[in-house]
C-alpha positions as CSV (number, residue, x, y, z in Angstrom):
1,X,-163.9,24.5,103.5
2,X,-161.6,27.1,102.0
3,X,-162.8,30.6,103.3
4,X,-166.5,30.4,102.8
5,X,-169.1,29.3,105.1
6,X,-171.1,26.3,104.9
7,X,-174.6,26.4,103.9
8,X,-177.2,24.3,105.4
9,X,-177.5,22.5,102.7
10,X,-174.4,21.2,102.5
11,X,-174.3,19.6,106.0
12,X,-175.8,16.4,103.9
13,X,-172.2,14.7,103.3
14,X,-172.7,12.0,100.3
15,X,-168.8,12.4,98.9
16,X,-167.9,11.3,102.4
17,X,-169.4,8.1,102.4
18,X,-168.3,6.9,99.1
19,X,-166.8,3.8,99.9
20,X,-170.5,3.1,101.5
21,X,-172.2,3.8,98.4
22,X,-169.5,2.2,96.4
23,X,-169.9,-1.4,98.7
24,X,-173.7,-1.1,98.2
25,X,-173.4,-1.3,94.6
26,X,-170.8,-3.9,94.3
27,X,-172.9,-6.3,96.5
28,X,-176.1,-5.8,94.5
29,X,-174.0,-6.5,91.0
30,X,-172.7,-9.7,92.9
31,X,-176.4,-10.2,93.5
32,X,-177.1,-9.7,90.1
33,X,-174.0,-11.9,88.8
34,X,-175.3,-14.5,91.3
35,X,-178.5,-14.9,89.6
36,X,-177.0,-14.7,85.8
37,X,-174.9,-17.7,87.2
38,X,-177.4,-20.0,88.9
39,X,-180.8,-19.6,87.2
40,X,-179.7,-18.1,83.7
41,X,-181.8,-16.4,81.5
42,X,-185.0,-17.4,80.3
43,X,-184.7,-16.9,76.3
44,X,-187.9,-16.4,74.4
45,X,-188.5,-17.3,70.8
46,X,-187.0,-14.7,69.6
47,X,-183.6,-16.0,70.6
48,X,-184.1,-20.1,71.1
49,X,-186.3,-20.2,68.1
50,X,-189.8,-21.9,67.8
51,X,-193.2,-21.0,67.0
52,X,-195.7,-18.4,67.6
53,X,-199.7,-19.1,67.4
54,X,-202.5,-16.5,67.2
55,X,-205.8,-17.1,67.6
56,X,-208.6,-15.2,68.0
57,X,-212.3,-14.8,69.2
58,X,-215.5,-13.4,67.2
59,X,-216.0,-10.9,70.1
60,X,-213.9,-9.9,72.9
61,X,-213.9,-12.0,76.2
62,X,-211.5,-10.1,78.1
63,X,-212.3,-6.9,78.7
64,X,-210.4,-6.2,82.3
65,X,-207.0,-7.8,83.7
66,X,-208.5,-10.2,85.6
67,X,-210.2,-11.5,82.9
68,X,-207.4,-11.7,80.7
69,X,-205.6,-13.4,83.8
70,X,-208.7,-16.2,83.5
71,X,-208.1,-17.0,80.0
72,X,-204.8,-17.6,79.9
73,X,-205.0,-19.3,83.2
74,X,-207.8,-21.6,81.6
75,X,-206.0,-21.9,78.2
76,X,-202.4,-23.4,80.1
77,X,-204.5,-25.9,81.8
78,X,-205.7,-27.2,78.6
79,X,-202.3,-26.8,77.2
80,X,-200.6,-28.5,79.7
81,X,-202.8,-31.9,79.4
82,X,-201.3,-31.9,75.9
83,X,-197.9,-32.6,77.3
84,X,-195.9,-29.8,74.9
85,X,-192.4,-29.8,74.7
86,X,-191.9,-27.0,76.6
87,X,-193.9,-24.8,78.6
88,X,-195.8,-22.4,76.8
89,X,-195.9,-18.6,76.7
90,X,-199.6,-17.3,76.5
91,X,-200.5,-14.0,76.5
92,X,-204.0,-12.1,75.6
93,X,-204.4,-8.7,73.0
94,X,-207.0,-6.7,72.8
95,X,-209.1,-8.8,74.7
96,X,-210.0,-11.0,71.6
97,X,-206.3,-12.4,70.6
98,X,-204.6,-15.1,72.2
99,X,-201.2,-15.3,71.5
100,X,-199.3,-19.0,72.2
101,X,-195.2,-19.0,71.7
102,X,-193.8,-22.7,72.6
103,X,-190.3,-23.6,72.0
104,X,-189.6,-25.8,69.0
105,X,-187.2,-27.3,66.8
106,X,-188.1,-27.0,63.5
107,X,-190.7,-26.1,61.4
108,X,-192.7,-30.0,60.8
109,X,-192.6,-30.2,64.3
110,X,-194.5,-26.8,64.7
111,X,-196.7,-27.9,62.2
112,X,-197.8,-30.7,63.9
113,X,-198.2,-28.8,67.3
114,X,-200.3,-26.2,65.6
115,X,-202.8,-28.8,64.8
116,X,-203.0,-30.5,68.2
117,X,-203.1,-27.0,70.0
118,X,-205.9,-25.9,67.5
119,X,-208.1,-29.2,68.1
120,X,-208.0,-28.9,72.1
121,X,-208.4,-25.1,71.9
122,X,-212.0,-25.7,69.2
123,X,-213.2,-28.4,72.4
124,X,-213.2,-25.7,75.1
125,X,-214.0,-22.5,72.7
126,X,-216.0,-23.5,69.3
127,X,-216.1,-19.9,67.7
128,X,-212.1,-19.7,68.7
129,X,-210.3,-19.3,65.0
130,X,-206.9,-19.8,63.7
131,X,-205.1,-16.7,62.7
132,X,-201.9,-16.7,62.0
133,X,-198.4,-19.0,62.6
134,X,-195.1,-18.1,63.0
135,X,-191.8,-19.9,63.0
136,X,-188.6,-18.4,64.2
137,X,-185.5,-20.6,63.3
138,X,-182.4,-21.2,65.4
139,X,-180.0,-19.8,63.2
140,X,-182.1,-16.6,63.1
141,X,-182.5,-16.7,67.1
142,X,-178.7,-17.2,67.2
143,X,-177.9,-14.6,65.1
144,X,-180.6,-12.1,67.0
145,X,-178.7,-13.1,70.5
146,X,-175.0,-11.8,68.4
147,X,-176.6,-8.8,67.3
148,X,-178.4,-8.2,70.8
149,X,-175.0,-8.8,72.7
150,X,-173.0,-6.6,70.2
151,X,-175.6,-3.3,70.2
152,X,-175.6,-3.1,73.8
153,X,-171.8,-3.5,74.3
154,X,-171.3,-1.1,71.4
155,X,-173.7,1.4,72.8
156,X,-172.2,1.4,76.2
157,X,-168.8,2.2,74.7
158,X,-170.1,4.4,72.3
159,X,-171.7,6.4,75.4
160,X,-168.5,6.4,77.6
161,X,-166.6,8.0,74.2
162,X,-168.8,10.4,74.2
163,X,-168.7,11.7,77.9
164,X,-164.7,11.1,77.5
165,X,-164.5,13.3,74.3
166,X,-167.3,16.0,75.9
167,X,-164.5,16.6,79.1
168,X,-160.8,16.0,77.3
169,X,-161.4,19.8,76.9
170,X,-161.0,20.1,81.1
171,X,-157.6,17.8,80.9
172,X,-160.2,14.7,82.6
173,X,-162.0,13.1,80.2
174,X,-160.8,9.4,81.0
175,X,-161.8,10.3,84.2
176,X,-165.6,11.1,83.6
177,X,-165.6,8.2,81.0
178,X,-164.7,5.4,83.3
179,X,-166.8,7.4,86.7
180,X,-170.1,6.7,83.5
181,X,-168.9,3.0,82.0
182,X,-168.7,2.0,85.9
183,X,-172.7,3.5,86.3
184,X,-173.8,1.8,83.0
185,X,-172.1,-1.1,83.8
186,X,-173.8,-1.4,87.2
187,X,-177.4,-0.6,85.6
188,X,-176.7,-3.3,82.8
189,X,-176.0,-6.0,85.5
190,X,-177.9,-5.4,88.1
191,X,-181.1,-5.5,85.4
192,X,-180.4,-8.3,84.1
193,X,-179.7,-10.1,87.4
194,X,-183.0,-8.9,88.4
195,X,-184.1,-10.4,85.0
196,X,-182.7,-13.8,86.3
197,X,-183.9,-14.1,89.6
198,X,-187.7,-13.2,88.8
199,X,-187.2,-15.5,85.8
200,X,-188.3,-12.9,83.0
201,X,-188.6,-13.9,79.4
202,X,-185.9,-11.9,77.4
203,X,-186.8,-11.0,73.7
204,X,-186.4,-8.2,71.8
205,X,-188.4,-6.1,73.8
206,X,-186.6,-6.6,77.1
207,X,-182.9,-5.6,74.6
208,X,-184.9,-2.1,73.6
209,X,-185.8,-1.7,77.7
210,X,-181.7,-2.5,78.7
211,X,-180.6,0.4,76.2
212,X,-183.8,2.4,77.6
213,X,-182.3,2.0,80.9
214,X,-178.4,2.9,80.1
215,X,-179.9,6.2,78.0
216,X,-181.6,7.2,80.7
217,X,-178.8,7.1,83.7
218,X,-176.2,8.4,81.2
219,X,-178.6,11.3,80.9
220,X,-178.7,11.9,84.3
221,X,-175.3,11.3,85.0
222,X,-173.9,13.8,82.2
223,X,-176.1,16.7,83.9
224,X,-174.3,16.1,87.1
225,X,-171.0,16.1,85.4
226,X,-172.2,19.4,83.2
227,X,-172.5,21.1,87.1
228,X,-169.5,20.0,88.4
229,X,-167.7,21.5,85.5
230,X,-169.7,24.6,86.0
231,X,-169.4,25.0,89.9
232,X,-165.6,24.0,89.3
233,X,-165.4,27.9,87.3
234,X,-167.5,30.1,89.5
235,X,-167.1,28.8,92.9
236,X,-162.8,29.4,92.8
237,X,-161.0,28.4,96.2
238,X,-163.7,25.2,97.3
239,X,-162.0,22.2,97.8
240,X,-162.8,19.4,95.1
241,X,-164.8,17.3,97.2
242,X,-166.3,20.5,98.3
243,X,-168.1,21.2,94.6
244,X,-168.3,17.3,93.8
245,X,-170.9,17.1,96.9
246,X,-172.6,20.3,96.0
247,X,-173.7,19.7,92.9
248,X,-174.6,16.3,93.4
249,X,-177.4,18.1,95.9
250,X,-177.5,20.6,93.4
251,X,-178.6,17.8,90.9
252,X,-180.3,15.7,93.3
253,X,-184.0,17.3,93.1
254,X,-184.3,17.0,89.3
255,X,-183.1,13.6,89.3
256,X,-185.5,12.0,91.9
257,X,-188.3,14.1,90.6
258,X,-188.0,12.7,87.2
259,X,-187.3,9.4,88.1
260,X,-190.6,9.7,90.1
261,X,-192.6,10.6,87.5
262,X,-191.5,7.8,85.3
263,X,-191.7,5.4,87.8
264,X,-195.7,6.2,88.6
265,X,-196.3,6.1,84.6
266,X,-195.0,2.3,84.7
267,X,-196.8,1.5,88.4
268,X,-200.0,2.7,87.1
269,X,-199.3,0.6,83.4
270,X,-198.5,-2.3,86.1
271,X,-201.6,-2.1,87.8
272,X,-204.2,-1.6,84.7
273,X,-202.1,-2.3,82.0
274,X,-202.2,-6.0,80.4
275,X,-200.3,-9.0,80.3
276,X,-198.0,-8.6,77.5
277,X,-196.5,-5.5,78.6
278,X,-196.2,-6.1,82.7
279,X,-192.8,-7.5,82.2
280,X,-191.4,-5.0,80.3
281,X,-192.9,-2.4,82.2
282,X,-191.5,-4.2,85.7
283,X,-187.9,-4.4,83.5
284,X,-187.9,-0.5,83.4
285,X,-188.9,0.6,86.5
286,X,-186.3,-1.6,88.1
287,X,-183.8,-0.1,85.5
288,X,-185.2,3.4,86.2
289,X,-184.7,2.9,90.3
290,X,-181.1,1.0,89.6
291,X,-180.1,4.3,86.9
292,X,-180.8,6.6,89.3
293,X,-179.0,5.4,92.1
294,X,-175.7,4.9,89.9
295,X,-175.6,8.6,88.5
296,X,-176.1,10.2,92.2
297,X,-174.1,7.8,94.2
298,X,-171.2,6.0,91.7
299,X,-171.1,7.6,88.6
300,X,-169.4,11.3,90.7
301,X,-168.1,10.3,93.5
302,X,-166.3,7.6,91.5
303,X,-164.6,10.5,89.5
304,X,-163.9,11.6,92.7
305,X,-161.9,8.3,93.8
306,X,-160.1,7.8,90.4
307,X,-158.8,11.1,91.0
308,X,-157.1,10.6,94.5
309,X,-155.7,7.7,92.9
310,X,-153.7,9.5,90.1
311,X,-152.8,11.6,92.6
312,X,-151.0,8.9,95.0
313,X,-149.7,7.1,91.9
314,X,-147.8,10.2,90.2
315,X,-146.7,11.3,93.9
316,X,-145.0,7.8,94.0
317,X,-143.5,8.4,90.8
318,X,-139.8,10.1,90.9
319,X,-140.1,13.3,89.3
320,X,-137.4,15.1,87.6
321,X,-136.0,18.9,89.2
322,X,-137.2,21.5,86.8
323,X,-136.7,24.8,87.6
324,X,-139.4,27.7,88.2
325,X,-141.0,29.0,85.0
326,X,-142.3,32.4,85.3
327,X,-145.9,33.1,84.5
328,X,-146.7,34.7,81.7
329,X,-149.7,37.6,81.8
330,X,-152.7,36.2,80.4
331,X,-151.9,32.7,80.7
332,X,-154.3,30.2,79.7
333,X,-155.2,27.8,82.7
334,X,-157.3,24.1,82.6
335,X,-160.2,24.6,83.5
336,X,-160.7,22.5,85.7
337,X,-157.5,23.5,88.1
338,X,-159.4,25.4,91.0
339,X,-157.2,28.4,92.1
340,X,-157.1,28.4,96.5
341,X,-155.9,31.1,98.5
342,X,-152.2,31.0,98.9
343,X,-150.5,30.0,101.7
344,X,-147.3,31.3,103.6
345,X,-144.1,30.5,102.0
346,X,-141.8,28.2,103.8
347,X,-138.6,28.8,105.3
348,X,-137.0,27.3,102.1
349,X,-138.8,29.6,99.6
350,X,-137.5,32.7,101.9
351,X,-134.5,32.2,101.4
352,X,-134.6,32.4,97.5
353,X,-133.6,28.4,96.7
354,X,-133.3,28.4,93.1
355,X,-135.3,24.4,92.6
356,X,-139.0,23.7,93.3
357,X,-140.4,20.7,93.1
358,X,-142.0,18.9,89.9
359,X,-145.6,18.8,89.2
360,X,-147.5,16.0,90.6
361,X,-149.1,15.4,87.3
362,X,-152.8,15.4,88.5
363,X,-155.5,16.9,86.8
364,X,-157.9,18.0,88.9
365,X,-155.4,19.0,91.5
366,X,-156.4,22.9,92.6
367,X,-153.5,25.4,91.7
368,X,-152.4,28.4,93.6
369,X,-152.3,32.0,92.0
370,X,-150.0,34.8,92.8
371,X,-151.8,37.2,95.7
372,X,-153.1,40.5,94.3
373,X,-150.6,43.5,94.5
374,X,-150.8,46.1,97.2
375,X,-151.0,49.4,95.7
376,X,-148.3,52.1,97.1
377,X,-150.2,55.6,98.4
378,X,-148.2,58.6,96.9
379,X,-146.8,60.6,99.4
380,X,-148.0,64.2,98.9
């Protein structure tokens, strides 16, 4: 480890089992890309288009979860005698609303609906009244799916320029760009896998939790960089995957502790909270869990990877013989070049050959400095 001793701290290796973290992320986005695949998505109104119903009680008759779990289980089994065209959404607000979104066509055909729907509804519940109706074209669902598709692509690049302009000024900015597009990536795909699989309706809401989500790890995942880059000026001489592994335990407290305050706000809006907003509060804490495994265990260590690789690929490289420049006093160096202790010059450096080899052309590579002189004692 370079001259310094290790703390007990650092005996907890995560750099070192990259590829382990690395394979259990791949295999959950498979997961993820699995369930996109086979069960698809299940598109709400506000992308498919049809019609939304509101209706709504005198007085309240759900005051409590399980109530509101009674209504609409009472209110589907009167639906479903009707024999809609497709199975309807129903959720219940403030206890006296009840909300029914059903996929249609156009807008005669919700018309018609709205009047069977209100007919059955006045049989079980005579005080029930109609409130309001709402119809959601195609062309403006398709259009909501382009823009929905278009924000969250742009925002992910937008994010990953970002990070890559933030670190150009350390000579690695592509680097930390693609180590954050990979985490983002993962968060984006494994939530909406998850999305799949439980069979979740997507609207609008669900888009505003996936950019939730992606703001959220990138903030986590820029702090970690932020130390590296510090820990990579004041502790001079560690080894690269030395500092990577420290700050990411350096890091690790804040991150799990703040992830676990979030996550207990949406477990407690899961357990009390009502219908309408369980999914989206189940669609961020998965996002939450997924985000904060991507910044601690892909988002670095990837950086980490990517940077052995530029190492091996300019090494295979041919390089052209230049010969020694002579350091200049004062000379600015990257910042993120580490200087190490130098070692003892070769047999060929003894002898005063006049070549040395090229530059590898790395950028996070560590640098040696020249040793410190020895001062001469004046003879008296």
């Amino acid at each position: 480890m370079q001259g310094t001793p290790i703390t007990p701290t650092e005996r907890i290796d995560l750099v070192g089992k990259t590829r382990l973290w690395l394979g259990i992320a791949l295999a959950v986005m498979v997961v993820g890309f699995l369930g996109l695949a086979v069960r698809g998505l299940n598109l709400g109104i506000d992308f498919t288009g049809g019609a939304l119903y509101q209706f709504r009680f005198p007085q309240k008759v759900a005051t409590t979860t399980r109530e509101e779990v009674r209504l609409a289980g009472e209110v589907r089994t009167i639906l479903r005698r009707l024999r809609l065209p497709s199975a309807p959404v129903i959720q219940v607000a403030e206890g006296d609303t009840l909300l029914i979104r059903l996929k249609l066509q156009n807008e005669r055909e919700s018309e018609r609906w709205r009047k069977v729907i209100a007919q059955a509804l006045k049989k079980r519940y005579p005080n029930i009244e109609e409130a309001t109706t709402e119809f959601i074209g195609s062309t403006v669902g398709g259009e909501l799916t382009t823009a929905a598709i278009w924000g969250t692509v742009l925002g992910l690049l937008g994010i990953s320029a970002w990070i890559w302009l933030r670190y150009q000024i350390l000579g690695a900015g592509w680097l930390f760009a693609l180590g954050a597009l990979f985490a983002l990536a993962h968060d984006v795909l494994v939530l909406i896998g998850f999305v799949a699989w439980a069979h979740i309706e997507v609207n609008s809401a669900f888009i505003a939790a996936l950019l939730t989500v992606a703001g959220y790890s990138v903030q986590d995942t820029v702090i970690i960089y932020d130390r590296i880059r510090e820990n990579l000026r004041v502790r001079r001489g560690w080894a690269l995957e030395r500092i990577v592994n420290f700050s990411l335990l350096e890091t690790m407290p804040r991150s799990i502790n703040t992830s676990l305050t979030t996550a207990l706000s949406l477990i407690a809006i899961l357990l009390v909270g009502g219908v309408a907003v369980k999914p989206l509060a189940l669609s961020l804490l998965f996002g939450i869990v997924s985000g904060t495994y991507s910044s601690i265990f892909i988002a670095a260590p990837l950086v980490l990877v990517l940077q052995k690789w530029w190492e091996k690929r300019q090494a295979s490289r041919p390089q052209p013989v230049k010969a020694v420049r002579p350091t200049v006093a004062g000379e600015r160096r990257p910042i993120l070049q580490v200087p190490t202790e130098r070692t003892a010059p070769s047999a060929q450096e003894s002898e005063g050959s006049e070549e040395a080899k090229a530059p590898t052309g790395t950028i996070l590579r560590p640098t040696p400095t020249a040793p410190p002189r020895r001062r001469r004692k004046r003879r008296r």
